[in-house]
Residue frames as qw, qx, qy, qz and C-alpha x, y, z in Angstrom:
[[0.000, 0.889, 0.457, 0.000, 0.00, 0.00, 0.00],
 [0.222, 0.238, -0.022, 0.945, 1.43, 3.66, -0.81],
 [0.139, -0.920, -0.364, 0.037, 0.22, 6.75, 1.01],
 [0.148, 0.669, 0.122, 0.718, 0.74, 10.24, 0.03],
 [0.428, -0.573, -0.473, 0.515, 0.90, 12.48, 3.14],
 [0.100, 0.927, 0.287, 0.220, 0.02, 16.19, 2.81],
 [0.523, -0.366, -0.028, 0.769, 2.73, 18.98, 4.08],
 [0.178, 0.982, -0.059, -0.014, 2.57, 23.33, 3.28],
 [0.538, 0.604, 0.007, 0.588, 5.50, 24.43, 1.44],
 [0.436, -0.848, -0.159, 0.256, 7.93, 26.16, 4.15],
 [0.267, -0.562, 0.416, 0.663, 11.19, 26.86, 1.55],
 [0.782, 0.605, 0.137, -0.066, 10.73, 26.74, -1.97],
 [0.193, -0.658, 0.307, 0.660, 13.88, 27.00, -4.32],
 [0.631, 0.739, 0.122, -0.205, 13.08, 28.58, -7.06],
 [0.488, 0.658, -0.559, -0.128, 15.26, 27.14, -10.21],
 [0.151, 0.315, -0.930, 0.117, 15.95, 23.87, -8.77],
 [0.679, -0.252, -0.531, -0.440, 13.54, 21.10, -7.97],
 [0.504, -0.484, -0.694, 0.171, 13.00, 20.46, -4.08],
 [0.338, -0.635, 0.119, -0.684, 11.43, 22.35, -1.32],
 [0.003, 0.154, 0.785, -0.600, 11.28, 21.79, 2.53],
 [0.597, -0.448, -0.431, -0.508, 7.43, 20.79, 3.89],
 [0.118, -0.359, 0.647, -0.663, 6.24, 20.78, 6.74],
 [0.804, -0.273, -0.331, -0.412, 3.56, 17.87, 8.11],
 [0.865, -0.414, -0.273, -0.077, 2.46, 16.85, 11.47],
 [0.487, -0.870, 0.061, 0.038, 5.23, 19.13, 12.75],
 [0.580, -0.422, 0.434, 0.545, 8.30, 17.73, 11.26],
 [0.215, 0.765, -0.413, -0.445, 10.34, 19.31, 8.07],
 [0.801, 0.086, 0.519, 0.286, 11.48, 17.13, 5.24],
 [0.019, 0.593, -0.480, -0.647, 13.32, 17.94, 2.04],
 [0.728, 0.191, 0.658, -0.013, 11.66, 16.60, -1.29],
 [0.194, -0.026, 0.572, 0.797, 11.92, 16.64, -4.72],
 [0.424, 0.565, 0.350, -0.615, 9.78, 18.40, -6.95],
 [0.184, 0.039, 0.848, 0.496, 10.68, 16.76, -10.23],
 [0.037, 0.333, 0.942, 0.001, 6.66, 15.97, -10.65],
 [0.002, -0.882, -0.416, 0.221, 4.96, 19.16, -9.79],
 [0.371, 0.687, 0.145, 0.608, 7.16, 22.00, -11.47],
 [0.229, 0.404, -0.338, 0.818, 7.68, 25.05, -9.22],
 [0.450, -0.690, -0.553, -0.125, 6.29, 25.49, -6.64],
 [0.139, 0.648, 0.087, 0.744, 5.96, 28.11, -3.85],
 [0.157, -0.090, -0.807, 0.561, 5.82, 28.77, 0.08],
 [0.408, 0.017, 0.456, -0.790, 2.80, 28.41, 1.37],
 [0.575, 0.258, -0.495, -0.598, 1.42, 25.47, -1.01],
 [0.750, -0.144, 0.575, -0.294, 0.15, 22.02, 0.05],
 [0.361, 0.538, -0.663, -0.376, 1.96, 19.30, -1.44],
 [0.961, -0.129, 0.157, -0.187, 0.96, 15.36, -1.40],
 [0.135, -0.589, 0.794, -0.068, 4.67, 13.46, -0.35],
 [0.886, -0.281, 0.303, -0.211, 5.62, 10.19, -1.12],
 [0.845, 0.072, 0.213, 0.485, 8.62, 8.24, -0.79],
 [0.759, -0.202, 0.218, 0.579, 10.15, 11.95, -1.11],
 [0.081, 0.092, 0.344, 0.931, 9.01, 13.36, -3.79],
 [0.505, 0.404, 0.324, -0.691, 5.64, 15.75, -4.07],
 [0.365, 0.212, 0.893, 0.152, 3.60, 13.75, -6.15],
 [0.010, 0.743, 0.660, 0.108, 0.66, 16.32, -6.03],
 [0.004, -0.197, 0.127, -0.972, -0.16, 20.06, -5.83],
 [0.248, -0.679, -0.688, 0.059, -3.74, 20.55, -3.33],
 [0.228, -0.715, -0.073, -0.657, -5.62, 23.57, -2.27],
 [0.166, -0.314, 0.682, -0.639, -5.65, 23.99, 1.76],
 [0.820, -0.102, 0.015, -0.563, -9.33, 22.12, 1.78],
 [0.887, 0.238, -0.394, -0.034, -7.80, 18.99, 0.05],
 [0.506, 0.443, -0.690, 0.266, -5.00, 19.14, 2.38],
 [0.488, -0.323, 0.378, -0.718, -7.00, 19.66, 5.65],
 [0.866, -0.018, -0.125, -0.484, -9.05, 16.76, 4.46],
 [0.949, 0.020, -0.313, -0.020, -6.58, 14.43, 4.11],
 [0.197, 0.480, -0.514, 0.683, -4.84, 15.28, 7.17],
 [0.578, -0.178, 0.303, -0.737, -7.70, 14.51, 9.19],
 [0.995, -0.062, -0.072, -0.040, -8.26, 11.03, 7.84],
 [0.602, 0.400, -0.592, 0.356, -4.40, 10.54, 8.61],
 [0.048, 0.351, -0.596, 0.720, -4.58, 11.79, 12.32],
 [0.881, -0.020, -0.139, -0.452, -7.99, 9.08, 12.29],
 [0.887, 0.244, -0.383, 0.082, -5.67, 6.64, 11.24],
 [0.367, 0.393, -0.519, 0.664, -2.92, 7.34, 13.44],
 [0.327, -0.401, 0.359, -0.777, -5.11, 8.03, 16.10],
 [0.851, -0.151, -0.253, -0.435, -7.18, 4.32, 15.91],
 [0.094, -0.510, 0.795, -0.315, -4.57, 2.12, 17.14],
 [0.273, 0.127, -0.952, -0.050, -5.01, -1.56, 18.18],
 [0.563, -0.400, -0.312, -0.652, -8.36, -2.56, 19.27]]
């Protein structure tokens, strides 16, 4: 199973292909190969590294919320 995780755009650099996100408090460096430029403040969908996706703030809210579900069910 793959999963995409959501993260806002906290460095961008412009001319070169990765930015720093932030999600669920922690910073990562990814590529942006996939999505083209991109810009601080933007919500990107992460996986395995690279943004995969560009989202609006709704989309990313949303699927931040079914992650912190998931994360939040634990063993029965």
């Amino acid at each position: 199973m793959c999963l995409a995780v959501p993260g806002r755009v906290v460095e961008a650099s412009p001319g070169e292909s990765w930015a720093v996100v932030e999600s669920f408090g922690l910073r990562l460096q990814v590529g942006t190969q996939l999505v083209g430029e991109v810009k601080t403040g933007e919500y990107l969908m992460v996986h395995a590294g690279y943004a995969i996706e560009k989202v609006d703030l709704l989309e990313a809210g949303k699927q931040m919320r079914i992650l912190e579900e998931l994360l939040g069910a634990g063993p029965g």
